[in-house]
N, C-alpha and C positions, 0 to 999 in steps of 0.2 A: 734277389731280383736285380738290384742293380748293377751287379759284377756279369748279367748275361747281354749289358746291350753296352759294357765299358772294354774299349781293348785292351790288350796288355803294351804294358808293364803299368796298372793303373792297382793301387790299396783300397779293397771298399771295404766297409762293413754297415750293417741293418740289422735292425729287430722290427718285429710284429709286437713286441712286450715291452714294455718300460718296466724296472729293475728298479726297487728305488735303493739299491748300493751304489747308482749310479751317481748320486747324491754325495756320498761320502766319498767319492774315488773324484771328486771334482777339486784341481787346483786350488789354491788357496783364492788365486786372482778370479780363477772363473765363478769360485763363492759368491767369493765381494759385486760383481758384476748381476746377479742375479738377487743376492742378499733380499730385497725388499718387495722381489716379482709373487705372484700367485704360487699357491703350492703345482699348477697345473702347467705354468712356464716353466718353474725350476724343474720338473720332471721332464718336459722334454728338452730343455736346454743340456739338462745332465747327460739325458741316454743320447740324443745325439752325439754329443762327445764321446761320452763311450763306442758311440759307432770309431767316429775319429780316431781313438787311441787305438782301434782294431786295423783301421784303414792303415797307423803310421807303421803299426807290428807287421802288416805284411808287406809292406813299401819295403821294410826293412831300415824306417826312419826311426829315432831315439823319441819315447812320449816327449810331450811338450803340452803347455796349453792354448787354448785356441779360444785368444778372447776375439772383440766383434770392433769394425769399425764404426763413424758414425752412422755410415748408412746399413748397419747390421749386418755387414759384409765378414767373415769370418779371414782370421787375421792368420797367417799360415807361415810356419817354420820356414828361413831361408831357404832358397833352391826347390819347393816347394810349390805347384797347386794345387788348386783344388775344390769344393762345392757340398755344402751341408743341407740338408731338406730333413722336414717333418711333417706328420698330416694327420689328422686321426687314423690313431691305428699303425703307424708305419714313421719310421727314422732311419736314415741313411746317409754315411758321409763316402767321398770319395776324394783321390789324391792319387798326383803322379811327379815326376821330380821335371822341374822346368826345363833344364836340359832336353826332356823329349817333348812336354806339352807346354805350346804356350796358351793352355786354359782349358778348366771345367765348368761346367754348367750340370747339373743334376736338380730335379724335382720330382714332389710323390703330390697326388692329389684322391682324394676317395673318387671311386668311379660314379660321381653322382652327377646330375644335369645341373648348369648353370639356370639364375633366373634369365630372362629375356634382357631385362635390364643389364646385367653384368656381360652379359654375351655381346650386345653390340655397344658398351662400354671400352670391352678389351680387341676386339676383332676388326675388320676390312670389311665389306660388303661381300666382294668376295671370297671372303672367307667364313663369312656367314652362308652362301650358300653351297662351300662347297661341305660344312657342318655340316647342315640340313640334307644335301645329299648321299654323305656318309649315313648318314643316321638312316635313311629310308633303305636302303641297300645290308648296313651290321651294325642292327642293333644293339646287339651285348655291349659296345664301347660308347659310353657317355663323348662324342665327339668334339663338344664343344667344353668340356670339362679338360678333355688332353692339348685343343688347342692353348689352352689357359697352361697348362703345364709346358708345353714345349716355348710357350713365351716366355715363361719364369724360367725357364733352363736359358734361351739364349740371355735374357738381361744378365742373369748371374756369370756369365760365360766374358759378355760386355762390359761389363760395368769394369771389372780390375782391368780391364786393354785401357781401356780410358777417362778412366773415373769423371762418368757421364752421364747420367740417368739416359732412357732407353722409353721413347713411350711405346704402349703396345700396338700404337697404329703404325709405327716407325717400323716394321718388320713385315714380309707379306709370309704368311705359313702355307705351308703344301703338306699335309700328312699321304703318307702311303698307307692304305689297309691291310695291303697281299704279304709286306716284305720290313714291317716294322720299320720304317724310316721314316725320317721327316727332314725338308731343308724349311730355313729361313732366308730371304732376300732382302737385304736391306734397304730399305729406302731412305736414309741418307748414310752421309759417307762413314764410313767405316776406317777402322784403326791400319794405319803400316805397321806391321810384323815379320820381321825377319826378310824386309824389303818388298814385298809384296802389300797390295790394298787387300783386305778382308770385306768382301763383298757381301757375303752370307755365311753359314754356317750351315753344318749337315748334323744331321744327330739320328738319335734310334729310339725306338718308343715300345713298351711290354705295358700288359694290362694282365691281370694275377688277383685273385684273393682279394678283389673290391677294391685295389689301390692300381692306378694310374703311375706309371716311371719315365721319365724321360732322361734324356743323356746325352752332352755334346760334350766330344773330346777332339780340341782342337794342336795336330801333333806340331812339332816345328819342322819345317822345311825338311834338315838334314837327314831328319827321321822318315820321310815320306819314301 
């Protein structure tokens, strides 16, 4: 799923299953790092990286491991980015070499409805209602469940440009329904990259098998 809304030259991989050999193919450091969590962490901490070590095999980057920062930020081979997500049901990493992206953002969410409370928690008013209008119009897409998704894509996306936290009101969303796109606008200032201000981000959105994907790949300039 999420190699169909990432573009190339980008390494993904995903499961619908957790493996638990995913367990024993785990670095020695990424063990230790998880050593003391639930048997339900350590399985998807594992098979996400195994997504990883699939994402670095077709980058055609050498395995490594991929511990976390403190803000749970996954810690990425020099020359290297890239963006880990899990959800029930669904694991997926992705990875491109810095040289053409300056940043990933990816996330998986089940396609289930938000409560009220968490909904105008994370959103805009009008982005409350341009949910509520999506939803009366296509219903198969829990709208306010991908808004939540495509704001966890761009934090993830922000956060390594300027290790900054991102709140979710910090961002205005616009989903598309017809053409699987989504932009974010920022509302305050954004990072200089490659001499340019980052105003927003654009990304792409698939809904599949009850899981929710979103995806921003931000290229560098020379690559445009």
């Amino acid at each position: 799923m999420i190699a169909e809304i990432l573009p190339s030259p980008i390494g993904t991989g995903s499961t619908f299953v957790d493996y638990d050999a995913a367990l024993t193919a785990l670095y020695p450091q990424e063990a230790a790092a998880v050593a003391s969590a639930r048997p339900k962490r350590r399985q998807e901490y594992a098979n996400v990286r195994m997504c990883a070590r699939r994402a670095m095999r077709e980058l055609g980057v050498p395995p490594a491991p991929v511990l976390s920062g403190e803000r749970g930020e996954p810690l990425w081979p020099d020359g290297i980015v890239g963006s880990l997500t899990h959800c029930p049901g669904f694991r997926a990493a992705a990875m491109g070499r810095s040289s053409a992206f300056v940043g990933l953002g990816i996330d998986a969410e089940p396609n289930l409805p938000l409560t009220e409370d968490l909904l105008e928690f994370v959103s805009l008013p009008q982005e409350r209602a341009r949910v509520h209008a999506l939803t009366q119009h296509f219903p198969g897409v829990c709208w306010d469940r991908l808004l939540f998704s495509a704001k966890e894509a761009v934090f993830k996306i922000w956060f390594p440009l300027t290790e900054r936290g991102l709140d979710f009101t910090e961002a205005d969303l616009r989903i598309d329904p017809d053409d699987g796109t989504f932009s974010a606008r920022l509302l305050v200032q954004g990072p200089t990259v490659d001499g340019r201000r980052i105003e927003g981000f654009n990304g792409r959105w698939l809904s599949r098998q009850g899981v929710l994907v979103t995806a921003i790949a931000l290229r560098r300039t020379a690559h445009r």
